[in-house]
C-alpha positions in Angstrom: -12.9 -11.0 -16.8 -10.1 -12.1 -14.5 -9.8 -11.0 -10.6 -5.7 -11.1 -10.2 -5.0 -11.6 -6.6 -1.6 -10.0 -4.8 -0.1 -13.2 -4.6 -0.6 -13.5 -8.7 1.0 -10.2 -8.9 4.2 -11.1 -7.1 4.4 -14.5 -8.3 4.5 -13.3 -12.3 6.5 -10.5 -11.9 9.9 -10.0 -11.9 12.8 -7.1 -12.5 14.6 -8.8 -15.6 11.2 -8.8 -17.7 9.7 -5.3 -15.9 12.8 -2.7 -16.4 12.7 -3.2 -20.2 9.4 -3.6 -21.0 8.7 -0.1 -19.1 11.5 1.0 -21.1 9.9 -0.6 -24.4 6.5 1.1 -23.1 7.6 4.7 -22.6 9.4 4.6 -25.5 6.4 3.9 -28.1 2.7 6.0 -28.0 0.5 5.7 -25.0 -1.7 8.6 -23.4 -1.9 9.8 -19.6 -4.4 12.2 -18.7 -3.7 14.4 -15.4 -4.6 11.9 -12.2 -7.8 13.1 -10.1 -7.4 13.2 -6.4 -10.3 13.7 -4.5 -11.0 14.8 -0.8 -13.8 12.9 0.6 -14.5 15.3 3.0 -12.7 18.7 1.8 -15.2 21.0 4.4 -12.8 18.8 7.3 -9.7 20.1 7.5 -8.4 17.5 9.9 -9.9 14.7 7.8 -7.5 13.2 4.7 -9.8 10.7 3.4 -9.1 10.5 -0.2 -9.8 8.9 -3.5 -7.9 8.9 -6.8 -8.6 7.7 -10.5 -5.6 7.2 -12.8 -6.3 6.6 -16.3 -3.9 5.6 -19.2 -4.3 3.9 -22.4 -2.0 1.9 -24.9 -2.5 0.4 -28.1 -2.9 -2.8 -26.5 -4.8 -2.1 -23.3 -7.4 0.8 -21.5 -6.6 0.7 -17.7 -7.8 2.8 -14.7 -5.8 2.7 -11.7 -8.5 3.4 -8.5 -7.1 3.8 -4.9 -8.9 5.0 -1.2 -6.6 6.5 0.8 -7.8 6.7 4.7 -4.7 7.4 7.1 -6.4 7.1 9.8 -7.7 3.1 9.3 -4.7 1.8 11.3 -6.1 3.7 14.5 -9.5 3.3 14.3 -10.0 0.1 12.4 -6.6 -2.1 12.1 -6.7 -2.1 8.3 -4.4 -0.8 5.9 -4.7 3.2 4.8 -4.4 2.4 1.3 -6.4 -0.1 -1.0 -6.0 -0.1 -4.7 -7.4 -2.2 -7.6 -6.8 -1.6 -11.7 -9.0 -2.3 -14.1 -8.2 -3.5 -17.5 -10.0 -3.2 -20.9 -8.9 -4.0 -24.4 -8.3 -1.4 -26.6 -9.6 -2.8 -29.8 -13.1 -3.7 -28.7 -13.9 -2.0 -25.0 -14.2 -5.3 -23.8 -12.8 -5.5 -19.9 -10.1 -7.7 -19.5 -8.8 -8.2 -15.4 -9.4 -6.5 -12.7 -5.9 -6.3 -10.6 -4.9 -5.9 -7.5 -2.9 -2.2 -7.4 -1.2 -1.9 -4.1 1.4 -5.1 -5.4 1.9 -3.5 -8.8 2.5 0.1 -7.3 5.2 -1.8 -5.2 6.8 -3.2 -8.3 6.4 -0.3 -10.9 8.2 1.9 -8.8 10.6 0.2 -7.9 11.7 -0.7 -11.5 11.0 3.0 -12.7 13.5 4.3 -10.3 15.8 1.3 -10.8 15.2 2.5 -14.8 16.2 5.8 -14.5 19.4 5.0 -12.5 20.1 2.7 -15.8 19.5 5.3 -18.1 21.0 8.2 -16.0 24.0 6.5 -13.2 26.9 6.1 -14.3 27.4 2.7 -15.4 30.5 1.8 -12.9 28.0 3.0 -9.7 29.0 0.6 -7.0 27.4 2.7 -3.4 24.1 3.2 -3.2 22.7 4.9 0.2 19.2 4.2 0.3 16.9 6.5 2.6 13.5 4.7 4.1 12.7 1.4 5.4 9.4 1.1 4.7 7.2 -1.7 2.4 9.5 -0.3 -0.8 12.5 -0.7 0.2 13.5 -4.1 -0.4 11.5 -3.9 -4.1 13.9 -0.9 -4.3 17.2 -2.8 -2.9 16.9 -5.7 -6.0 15.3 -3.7 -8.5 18.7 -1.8 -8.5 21.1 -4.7 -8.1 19.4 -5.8 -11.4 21.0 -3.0 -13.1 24.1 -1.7 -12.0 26.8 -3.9 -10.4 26.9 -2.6 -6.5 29.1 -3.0 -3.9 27.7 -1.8 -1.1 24.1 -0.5 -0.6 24.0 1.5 2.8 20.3 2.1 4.6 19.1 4.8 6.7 15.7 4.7 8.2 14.4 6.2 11.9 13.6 3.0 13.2 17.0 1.3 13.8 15.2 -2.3 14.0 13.6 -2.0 10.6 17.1 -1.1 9.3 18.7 -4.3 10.9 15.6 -6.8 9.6 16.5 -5.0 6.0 20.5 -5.9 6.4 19.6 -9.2 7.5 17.1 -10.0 4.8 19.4 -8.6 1.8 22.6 -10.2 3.0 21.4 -13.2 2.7 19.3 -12.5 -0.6 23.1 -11.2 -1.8 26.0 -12.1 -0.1 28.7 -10.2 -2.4 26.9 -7.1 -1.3 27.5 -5.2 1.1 24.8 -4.1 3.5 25.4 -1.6 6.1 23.2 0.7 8.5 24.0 4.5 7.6 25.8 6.1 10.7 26.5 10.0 9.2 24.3 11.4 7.0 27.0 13.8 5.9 29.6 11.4 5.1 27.4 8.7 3.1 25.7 11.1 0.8 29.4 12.8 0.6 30.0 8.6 -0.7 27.5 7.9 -2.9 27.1 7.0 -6.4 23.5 6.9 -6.2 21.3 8.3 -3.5 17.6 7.1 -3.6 15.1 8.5 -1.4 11.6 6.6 -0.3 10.4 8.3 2.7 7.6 10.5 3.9 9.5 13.1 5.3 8.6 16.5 4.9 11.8 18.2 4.8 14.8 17.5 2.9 17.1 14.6 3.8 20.7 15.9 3.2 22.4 18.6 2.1 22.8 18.5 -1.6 25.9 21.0 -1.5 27.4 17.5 -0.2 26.8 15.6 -3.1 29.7 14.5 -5.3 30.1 15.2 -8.7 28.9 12.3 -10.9 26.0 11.1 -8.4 22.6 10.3 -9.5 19.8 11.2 -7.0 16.5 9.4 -7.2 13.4 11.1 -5.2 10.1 9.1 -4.8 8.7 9.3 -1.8 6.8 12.6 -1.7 3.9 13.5 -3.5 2.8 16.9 -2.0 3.5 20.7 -3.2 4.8 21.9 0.5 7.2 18.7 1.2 10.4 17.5 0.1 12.8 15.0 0.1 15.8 16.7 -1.4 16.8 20.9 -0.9 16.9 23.6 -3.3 20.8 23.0 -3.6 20.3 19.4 -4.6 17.7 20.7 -7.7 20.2 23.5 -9.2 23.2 21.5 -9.0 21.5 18.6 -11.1 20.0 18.2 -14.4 16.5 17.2 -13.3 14.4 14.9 -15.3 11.1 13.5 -14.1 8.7 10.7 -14.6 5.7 13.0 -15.5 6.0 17.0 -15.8 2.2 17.4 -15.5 1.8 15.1 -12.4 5.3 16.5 -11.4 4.5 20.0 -11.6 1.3 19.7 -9.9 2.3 17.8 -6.6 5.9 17.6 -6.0 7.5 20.2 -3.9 11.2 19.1 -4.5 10.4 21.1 -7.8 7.7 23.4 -7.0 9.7 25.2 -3.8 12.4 25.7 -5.6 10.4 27.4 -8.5 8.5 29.1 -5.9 11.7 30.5 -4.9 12.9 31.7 -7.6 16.0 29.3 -8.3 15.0 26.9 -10.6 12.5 27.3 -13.4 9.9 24.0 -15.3 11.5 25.3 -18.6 15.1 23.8 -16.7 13.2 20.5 -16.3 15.5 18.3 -19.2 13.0 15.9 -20.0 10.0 13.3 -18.7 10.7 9.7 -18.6 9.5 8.9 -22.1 11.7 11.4 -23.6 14.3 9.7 -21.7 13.9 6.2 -23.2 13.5 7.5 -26.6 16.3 10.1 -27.0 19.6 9.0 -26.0 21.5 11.9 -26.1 19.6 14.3 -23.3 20.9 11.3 -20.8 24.2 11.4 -18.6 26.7 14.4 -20.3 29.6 13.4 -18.4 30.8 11.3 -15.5 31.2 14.6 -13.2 26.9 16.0 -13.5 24.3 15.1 -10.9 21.3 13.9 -12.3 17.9 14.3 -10.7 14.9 11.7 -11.1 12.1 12.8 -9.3 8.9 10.5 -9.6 5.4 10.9 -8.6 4.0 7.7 -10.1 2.6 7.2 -13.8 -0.6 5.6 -14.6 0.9 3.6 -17.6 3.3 2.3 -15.5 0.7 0.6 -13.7 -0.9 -0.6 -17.0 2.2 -2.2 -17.8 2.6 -3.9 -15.1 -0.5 -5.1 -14.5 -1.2 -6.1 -18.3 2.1 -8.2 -18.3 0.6 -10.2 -15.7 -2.9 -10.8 -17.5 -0.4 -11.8 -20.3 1.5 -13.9 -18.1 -1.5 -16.2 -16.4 -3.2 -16.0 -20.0 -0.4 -17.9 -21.6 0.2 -20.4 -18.5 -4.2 -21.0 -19.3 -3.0 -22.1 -23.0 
């Protein structure tokens, strides 16, 4: 059995082979039972410790995604909140296979999912993307995106001014024909948009969706709790809204679930999850004036994916 390191991770994969093989993966059979997400100390209510299993299976590969989550390591211990690892079995015999290191593969499955969804669902001419957060995602976010549709401009908002000026920095001189800019009003850059894509852990919405322009396509992935959002009510029932999981969806994401709570939007409105999306052609983009809606909480066979197409990768270097 093989221990895959970070640095292995990021050194085998890349956005050119990831996009479409997620694509190729959602589209054929795989199962996803509902993620677990435990409180380690649920009698605390001050205390968030946490720990998750995410299972998913193939017909090539079994995998188990495992994180801790302890927010409060950076304070009281200078370590990271978040560790992850998944582990990989064959499917044909049981046998294990790697064990991987999770928090790299999280960085690069999502970014390639959302970067997937704005192929599948932006309109193919998209040249502005306004991207909100600064944090370890955004760069993944930044290329996985320029890998699929041809931008002009990519414009960044974040609350700490510095992070946004190391980001411009770094990207300009990843991509010199784009242009990178800090995001100066809210109102007027969503108003700008082609696609908006939101990475943040903010707890209230972001922008006024009654500002968004026909035709955009709105991306929201930061968020994975039932009273938070990233994007309003008005954003949801102006959009067709697709998502990467409706069970995982349904159960944690408040950019649905607040609205339905309220009355204004309904699951049954949901148009489809992101498998349905790679394998049927005609619920994507109706016309070049609807908003679409991606909202993502992470999938488990995502991370199976992305993991096993490194095992693959180092197994055929070995040969």
């Amino acid at each position: 059995m093989k221990v895959i390191s970070a640095e292995q991770v990021h050194q085998n994969l890349n956005f050119e082979e990831l996009i479409p093989l997620l694509k190729e993966s959602f589209s054929k059979p795989f199962h996803m039972p509902q993620r677990q997400v435990h409180a380690l100390a649920p009698e605390q209510s001050d205390n968030h410790d946490a720990f998750a299993l995410l299972p998913s299976w193939n017909e090539e590969v079994i995998g188990n995604k495992m994180f801790t989550y302890f927010p409060d390591n950076a304070t009281n211990h200078d370590l990271a909140g978040l560790f992850s690892k998944i582990m990989l079995f064959t499917r044909k015999t049981g046998e294990p296979l790697a064990l991987v290191d999770g928090t790299s593969v999280t960085y690069w499955r999502t970014a390639a999912i959302s970067a997937l969804a704005s192929q599948l669902l932006s309109k193919e001419d998209s040249q502005h993307m306004l991207l909100f957060g600064t944090g370890n995602l955004a760069s993944y976010l930044v290329k996985a995106h320029l890998s699929v549709r041809n931008l002009k401009q990519v414009t960044l908002w974040g609350r700490n001014r510095s992070k946004v000026n190391d980001l411009i920095f770094e990207l300009s001189a990843a991509y010199p024909n784009v242009v990178f800019n800090a995001c100066v009003d809210v109102n007027e850059e969503v108003a700008k948009a082609d696609i908006i894509c939101c990475a943040t852990g903010a707890k209230a919405p972001l922008f006024d969706g009654n500002l968004v322009s026909a035709g955009t396509h709105i991306d929201c992935l930061g968020n994975h709790m039932k009273d938070a959002r990233e994007c309003d009510t008005a954003t949801v029932t102006r959009a067709r809204v697709f998502v990467d999981s409706l069970t995982n969806t349904l159960n944690e994401a408040g950019e649905l679930l607040i609205p339905i709570a309220e009355g204004a939007f309904n699951k049954e409105d949901i148009i489809g999850e992101l498998a349905d999306m790679c394998k049927t052609p005609l619920l994507l983009r109706q016309s070049a004036q609807e908003i679409t809606l991606f909202k993502s909480v992470g999938t488990a066979i995502s991370d199976l994916v992305g993991a096993h197409h490194v095992v693959e990768k180092l197994l055929k270097a070995e040969a």
